[in-house]
NUNU-544232 format. One record per atom (N, C-alpha, C): z negated, x, y negated; atom name; residue in one letter; residue number from 1. Coordinates in nm, 3 decimals, padded with zeros to 5 digits. Layout:
// residues N
> w, u, v, atomo, residuo, num
> Z, X, Y, CA, a, NUM
...
This chain:
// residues 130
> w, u, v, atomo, residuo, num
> -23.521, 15.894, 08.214, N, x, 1
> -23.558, 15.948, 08.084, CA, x, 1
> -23.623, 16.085, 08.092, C, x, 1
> -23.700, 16.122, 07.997, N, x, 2
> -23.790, 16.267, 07.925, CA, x, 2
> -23.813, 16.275, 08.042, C, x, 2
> -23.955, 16.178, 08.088, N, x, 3
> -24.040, 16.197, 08.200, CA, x, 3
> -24.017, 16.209, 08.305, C, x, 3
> -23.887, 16.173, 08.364, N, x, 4
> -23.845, 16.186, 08.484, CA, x, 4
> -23.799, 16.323, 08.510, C, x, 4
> -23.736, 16.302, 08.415, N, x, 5
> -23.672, 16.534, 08.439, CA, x, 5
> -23.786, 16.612, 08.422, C, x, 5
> -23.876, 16.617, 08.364, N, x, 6
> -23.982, 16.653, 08.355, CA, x, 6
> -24.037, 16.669, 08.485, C, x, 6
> -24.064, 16.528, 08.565, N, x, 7
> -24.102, 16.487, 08.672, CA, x, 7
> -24.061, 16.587, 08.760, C, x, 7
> -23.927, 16.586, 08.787, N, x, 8
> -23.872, 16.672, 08.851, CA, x, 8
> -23.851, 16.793, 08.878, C, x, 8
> -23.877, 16.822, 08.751, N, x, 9
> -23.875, 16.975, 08.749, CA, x, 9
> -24.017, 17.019, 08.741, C, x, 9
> -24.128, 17.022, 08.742, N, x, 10
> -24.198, 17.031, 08.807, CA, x, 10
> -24.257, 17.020, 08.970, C, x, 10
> -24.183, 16.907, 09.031, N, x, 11
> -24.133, 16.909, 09.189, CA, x, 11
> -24.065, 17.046, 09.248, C, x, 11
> -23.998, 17.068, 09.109, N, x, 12
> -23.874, 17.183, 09.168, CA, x, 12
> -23.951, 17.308, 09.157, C, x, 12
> -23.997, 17.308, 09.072, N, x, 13
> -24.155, 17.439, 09.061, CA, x, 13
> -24.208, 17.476, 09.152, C, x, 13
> -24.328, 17.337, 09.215, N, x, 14
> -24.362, 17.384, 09.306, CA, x, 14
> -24.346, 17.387, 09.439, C, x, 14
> -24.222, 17.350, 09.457, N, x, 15
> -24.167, 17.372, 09.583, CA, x, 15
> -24.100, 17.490, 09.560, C, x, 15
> -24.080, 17.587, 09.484, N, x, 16
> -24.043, 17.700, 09.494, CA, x, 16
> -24.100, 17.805, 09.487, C, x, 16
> -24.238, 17.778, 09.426, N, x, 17
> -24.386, 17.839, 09.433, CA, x, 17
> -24.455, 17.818, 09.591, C, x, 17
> -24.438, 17.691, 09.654, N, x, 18
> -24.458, 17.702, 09.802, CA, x, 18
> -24.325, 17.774, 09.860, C, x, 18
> -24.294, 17.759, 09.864, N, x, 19
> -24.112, 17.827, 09.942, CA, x, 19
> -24.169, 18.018, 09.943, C, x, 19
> -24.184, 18.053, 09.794, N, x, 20
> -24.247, 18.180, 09.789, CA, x, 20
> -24.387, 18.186, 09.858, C, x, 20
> -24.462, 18.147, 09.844, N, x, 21
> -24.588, 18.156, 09.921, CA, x, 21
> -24.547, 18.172, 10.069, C, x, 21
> -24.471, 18.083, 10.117, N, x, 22
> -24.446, 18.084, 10.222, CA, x, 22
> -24.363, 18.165, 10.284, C, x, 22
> -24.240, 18.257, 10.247, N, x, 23
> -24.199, 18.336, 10.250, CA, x, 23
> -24.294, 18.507, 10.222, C, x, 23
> -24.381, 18.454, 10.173, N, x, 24
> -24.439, 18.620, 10.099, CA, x, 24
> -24.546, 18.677, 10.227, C, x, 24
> -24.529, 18.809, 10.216, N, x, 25
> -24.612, 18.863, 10.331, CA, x, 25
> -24.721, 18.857, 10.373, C, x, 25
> -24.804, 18.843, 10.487, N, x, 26
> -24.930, 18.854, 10.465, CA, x, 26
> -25.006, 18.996, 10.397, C, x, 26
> -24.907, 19.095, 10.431, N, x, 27
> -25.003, 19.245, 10.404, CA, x, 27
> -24.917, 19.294, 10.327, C, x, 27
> -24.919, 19.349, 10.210, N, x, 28
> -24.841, 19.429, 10.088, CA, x, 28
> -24.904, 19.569, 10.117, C, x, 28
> -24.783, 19.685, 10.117, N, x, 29
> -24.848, 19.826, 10.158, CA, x, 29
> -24.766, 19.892, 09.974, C, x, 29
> -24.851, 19.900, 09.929, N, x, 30
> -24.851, 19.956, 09.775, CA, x, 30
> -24.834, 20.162, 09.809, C, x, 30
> -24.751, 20.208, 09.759, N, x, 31
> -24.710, 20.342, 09.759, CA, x, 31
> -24.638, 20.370, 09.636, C, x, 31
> -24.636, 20.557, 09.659, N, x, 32
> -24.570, 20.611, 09.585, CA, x, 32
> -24.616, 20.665, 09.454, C, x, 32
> -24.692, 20.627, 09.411, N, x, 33
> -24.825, 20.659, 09.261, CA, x, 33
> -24.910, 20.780, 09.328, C, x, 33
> -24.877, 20.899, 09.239, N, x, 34
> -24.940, 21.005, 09.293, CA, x, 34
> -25.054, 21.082, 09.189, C, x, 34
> -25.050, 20.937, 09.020, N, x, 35
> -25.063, 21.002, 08.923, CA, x, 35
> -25.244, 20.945, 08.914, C, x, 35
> -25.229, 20.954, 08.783, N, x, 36
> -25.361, 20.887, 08.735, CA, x, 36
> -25.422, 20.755, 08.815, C, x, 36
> -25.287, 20.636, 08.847, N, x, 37
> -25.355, 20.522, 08.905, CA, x, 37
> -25.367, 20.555, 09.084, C, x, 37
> -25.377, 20.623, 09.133, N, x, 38
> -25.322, 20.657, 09.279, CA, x, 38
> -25.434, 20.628, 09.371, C, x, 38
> -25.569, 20.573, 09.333, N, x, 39
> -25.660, 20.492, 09.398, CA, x, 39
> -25.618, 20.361, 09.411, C, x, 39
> -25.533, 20.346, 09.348, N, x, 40
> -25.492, 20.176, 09.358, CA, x, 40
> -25.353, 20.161, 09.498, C, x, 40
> -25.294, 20.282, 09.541, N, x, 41
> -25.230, 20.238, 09.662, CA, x, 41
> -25.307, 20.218, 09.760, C, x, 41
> -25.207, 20.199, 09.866, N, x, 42
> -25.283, 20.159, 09.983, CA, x, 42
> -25.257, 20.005, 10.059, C, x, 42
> -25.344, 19.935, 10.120, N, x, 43
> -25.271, 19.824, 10.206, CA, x, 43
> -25.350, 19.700, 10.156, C, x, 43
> -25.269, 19.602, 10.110, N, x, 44
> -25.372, 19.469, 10.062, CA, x, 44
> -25.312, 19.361, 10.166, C, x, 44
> -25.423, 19.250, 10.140, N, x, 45
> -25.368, 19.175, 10.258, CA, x, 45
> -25.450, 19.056, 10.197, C, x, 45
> -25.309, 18.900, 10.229, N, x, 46
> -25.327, 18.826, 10.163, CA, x, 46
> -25.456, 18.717, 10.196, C, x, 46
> -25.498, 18.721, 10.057, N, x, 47
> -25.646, 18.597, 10.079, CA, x, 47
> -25.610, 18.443, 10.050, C, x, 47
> -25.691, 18.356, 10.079, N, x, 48
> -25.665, 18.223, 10.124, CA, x, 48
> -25.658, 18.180, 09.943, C, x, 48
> -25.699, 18.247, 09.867, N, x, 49
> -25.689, 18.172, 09.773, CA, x, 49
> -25.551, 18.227, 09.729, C, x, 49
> -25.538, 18.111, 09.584, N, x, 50
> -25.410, 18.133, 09.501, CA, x, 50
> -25.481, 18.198, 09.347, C, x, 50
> -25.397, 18.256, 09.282, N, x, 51
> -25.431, 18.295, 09.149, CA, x, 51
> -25.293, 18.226, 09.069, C, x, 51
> -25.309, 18.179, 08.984, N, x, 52
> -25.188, 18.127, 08.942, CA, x, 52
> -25.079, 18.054, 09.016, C, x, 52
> -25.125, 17.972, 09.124, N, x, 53
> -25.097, 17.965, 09.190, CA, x, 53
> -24.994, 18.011, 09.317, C, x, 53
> -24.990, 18.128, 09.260, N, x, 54
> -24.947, 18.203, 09.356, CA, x, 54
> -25.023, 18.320, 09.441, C, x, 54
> -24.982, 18.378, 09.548, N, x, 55
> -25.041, 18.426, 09.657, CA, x, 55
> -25.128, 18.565, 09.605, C, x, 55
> -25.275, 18.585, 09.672, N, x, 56
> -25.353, 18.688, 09.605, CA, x, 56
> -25.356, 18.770, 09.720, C, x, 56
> -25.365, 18.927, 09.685, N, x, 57
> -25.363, 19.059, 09.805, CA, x, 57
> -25.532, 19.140, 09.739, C, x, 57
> -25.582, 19.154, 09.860, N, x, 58
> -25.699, 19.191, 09.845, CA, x, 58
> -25.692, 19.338, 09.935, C, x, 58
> -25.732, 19.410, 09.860, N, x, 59
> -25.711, 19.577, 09.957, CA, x, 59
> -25.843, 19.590, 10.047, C, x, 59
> -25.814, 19.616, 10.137, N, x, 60
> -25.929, 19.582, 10.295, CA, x, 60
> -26.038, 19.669, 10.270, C, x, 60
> -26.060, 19.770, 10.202, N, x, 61
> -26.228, 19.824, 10.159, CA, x, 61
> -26.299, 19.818, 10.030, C, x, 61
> -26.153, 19.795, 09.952, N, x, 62
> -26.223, 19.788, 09.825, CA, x, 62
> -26.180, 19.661, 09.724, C, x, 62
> -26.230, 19.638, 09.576, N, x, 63
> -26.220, 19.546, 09.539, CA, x, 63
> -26.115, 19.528, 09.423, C, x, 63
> -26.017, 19.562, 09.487, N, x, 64
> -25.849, 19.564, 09.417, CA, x, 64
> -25.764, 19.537, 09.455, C, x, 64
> -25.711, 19.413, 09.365, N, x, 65
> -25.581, 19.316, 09.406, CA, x, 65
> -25.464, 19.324, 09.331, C, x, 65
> -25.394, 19.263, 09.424, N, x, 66
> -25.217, 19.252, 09.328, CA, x, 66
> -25.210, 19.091, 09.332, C, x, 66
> -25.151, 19.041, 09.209, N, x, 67
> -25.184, 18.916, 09.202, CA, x, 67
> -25.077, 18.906, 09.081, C, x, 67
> -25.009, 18.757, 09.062, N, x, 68
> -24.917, 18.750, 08.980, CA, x, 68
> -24.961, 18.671, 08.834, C, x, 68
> -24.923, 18.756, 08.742, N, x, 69
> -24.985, 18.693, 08.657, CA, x, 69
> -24.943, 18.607, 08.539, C, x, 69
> -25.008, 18.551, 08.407, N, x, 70
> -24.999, 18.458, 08.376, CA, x, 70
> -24.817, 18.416, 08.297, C, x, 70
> -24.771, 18.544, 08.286, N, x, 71
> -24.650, 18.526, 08.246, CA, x, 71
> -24.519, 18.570, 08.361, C, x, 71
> -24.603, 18.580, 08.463, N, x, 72
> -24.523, 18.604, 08.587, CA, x, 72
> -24.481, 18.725, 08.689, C, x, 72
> -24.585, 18.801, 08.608, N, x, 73
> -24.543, 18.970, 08.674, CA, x, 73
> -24.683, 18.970, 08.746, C, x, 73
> -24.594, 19.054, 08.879, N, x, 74
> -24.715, 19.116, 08.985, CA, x, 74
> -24.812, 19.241, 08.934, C, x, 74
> -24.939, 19.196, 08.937, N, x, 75
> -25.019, 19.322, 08.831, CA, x, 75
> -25.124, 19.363, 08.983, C, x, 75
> -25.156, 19.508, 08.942, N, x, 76
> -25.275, 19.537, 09.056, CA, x, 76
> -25.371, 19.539, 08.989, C, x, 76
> -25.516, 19.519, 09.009, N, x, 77
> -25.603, 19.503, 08.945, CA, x, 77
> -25.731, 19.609, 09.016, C, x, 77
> -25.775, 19.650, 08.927, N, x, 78
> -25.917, 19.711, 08.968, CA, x, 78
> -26.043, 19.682, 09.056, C, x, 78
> -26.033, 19.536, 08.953, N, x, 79
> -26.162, 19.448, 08.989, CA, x, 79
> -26.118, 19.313, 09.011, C, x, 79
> -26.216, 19.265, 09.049, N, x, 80
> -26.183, 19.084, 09.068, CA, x, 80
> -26.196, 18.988, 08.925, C, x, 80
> -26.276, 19.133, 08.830, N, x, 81
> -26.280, 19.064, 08.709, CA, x, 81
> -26.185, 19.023, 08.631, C, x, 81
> -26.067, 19.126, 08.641, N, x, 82
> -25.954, 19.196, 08.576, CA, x, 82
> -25.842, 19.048, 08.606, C, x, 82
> -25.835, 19.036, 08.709, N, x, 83
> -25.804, 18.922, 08.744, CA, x, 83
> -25.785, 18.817, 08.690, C, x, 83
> -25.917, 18.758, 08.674, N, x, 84
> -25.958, 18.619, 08.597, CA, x, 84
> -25.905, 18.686, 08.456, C, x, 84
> -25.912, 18.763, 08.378, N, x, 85
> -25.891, 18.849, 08.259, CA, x, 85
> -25.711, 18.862, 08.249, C, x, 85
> -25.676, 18.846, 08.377, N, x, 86
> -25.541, 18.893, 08.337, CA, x, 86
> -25.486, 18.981, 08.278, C, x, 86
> -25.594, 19.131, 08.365, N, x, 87
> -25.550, 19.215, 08.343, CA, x, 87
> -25.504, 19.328, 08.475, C, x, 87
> -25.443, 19.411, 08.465, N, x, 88
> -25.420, 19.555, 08.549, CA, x, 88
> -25.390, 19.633, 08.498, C, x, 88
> -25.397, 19.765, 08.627, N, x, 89
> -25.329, 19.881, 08.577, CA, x, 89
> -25.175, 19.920, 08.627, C, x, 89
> -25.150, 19.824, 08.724, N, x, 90
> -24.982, 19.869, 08.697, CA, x, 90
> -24.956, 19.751, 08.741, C, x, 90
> -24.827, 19.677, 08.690, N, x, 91
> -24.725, 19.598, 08.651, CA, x, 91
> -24.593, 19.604, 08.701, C, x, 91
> -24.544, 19.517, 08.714, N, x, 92
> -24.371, 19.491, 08.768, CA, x, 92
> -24.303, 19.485, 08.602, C, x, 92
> -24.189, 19.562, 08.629, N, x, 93
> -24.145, 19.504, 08.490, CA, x, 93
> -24.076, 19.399, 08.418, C, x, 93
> -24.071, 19.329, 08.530, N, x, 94
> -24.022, 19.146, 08.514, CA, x, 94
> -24.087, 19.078, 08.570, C, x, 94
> -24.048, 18.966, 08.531, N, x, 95
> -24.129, 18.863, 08.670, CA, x, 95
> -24.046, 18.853, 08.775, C, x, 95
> -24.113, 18.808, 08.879, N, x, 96
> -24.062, 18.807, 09.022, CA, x, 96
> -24.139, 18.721, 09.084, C, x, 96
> -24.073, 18.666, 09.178, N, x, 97
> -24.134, 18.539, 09.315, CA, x, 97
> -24.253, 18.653, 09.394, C, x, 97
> -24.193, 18.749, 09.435, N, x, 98
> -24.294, 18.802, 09.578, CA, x, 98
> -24.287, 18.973, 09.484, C, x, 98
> -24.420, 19.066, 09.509, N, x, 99
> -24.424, 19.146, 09.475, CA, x, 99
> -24.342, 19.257, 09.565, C, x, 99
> -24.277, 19.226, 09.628, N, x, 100
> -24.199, 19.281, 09.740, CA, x, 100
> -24.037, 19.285, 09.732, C, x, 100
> -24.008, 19.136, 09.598, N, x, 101
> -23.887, 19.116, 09.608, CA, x, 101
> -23.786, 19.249, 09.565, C, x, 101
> -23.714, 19.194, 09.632, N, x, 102
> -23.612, 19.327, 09.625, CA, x, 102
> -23.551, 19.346, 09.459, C, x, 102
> -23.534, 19.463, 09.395, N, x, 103
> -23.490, 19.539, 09.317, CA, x, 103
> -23.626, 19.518, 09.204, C, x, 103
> -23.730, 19.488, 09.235, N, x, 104
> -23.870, 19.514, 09.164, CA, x, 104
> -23.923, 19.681, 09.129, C, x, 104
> -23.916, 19.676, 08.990, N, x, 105
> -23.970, 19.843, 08.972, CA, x, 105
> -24.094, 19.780, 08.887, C, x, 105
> -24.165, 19.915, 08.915, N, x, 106
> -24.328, 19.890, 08.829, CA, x, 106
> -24.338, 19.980, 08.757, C, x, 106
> -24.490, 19.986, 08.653, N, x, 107
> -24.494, 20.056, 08.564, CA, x, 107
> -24.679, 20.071, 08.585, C, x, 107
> -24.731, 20.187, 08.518, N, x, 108
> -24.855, 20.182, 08.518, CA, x, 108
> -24.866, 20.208, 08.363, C, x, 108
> -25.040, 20.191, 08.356, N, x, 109
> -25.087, 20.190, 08.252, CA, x, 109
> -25.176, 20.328, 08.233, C, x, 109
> -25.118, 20.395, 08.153, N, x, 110
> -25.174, 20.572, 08.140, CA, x, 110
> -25.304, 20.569, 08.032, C, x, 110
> -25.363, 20.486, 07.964, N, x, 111
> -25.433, 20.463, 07.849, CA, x, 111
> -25.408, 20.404, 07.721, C, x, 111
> -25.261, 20.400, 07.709, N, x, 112
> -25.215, 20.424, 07.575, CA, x, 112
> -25.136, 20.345, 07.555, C, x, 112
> -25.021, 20.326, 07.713, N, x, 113
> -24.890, 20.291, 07.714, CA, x, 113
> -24.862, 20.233, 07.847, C, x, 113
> -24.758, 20.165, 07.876, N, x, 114
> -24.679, 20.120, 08.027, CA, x, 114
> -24.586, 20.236, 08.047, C, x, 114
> -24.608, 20.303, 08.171, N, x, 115
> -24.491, 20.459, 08.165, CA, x, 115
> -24.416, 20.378, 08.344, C, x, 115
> -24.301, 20.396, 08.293, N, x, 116
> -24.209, 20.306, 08.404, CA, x, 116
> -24.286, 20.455, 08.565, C, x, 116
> -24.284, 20.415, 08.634, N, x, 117
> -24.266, 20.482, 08.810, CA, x, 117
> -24.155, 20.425, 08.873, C, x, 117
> -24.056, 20.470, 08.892, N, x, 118
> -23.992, 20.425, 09.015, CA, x, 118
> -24.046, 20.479, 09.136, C, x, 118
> -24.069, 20.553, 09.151, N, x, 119
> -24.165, 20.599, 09.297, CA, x, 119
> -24.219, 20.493, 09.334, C, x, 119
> -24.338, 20.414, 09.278, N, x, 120
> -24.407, 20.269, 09.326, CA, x, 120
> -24.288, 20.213, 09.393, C, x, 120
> -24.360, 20.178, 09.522, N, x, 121
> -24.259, 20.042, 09.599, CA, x, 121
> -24.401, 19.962, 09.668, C, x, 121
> -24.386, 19.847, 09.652, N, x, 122
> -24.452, 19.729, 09.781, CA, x, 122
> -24.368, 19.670, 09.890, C, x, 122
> -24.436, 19.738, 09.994, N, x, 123
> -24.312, 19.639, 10.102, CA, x, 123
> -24.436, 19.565, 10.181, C, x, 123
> -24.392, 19.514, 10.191, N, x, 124
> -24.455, 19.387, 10.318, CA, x, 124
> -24.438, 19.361, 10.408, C, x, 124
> -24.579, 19.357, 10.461, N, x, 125
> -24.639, 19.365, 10.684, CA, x, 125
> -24.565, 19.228, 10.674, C, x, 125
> -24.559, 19.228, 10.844, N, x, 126
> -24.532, 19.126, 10.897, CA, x, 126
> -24.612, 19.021, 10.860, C, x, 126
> -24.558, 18.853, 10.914, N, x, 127
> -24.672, 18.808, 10.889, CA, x, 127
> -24.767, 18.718, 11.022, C, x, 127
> -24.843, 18.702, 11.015, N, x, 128
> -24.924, 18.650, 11.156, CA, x, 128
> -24.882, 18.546, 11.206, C, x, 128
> -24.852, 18.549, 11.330, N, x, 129
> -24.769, 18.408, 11.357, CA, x, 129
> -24.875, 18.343, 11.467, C, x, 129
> -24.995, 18.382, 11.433, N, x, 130
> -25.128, 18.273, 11.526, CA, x, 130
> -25.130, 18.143, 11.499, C, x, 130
């Protein structure tokens, strides 16, 4: 019945939410933003927690992450507040499994508006095989 497909497809969720986790990089190297947001490139690297249940990148000096958010797009964030807020300043313009996945373009946020960059790319470090 209802509940069983239900059942299931939720199984099928999060085994594809682990499948991505597990596939996704440990270190995301954020480039190409030369504009207004261009403190936000640089190298994040993934923390033990989940945000939505999916995988969170924390940039190694300061306190700005890329993290996927509540409707499914990879957002970078300022703060750790922004986060919980579900907010950033630049965005994927779809949703996507890994912020890395291939044919992902982003967009930043200029004050006003989302202004597409294709320049932005995330590619992703290896991952630790300790």
């Amino acid at each position: 019945g209802h509940t069983a497909c239900v059942a299931l497809l939720e199984e099928a969720m999060s085994q594809a939410i682990e499948e991505a986790c597990a596939s996704a990089a440990s270190k995301v190297h954020l480039s190409g933003h030369t504009g207004l947001r261009a403190n936000l490139m640089g190298s994040y690297k993934m923390e033990e927690e989940r945000v939505n249940e999916y995988s969170l990148y924390k940039k190694a000096e300061e306190d700005h992450y890329i993290y996927r958010n509540k409707s499914g797009n990879w957002m970078v964030a300022e703060e750790r507040a922004h986060v919980d807020g579900d907010l950033g300043w630049i965005l994927t313009k779809g949703p996507a499994q890994l912020p890395t996945s291939e044919g992902v373009t982003w967009q930043y946020w200029d004050g006003e508006k989302w202004v597409p960059d294709d320049a932005i790319s995330a590619i992703g470090g290896e991952r630790d095989t300790a």
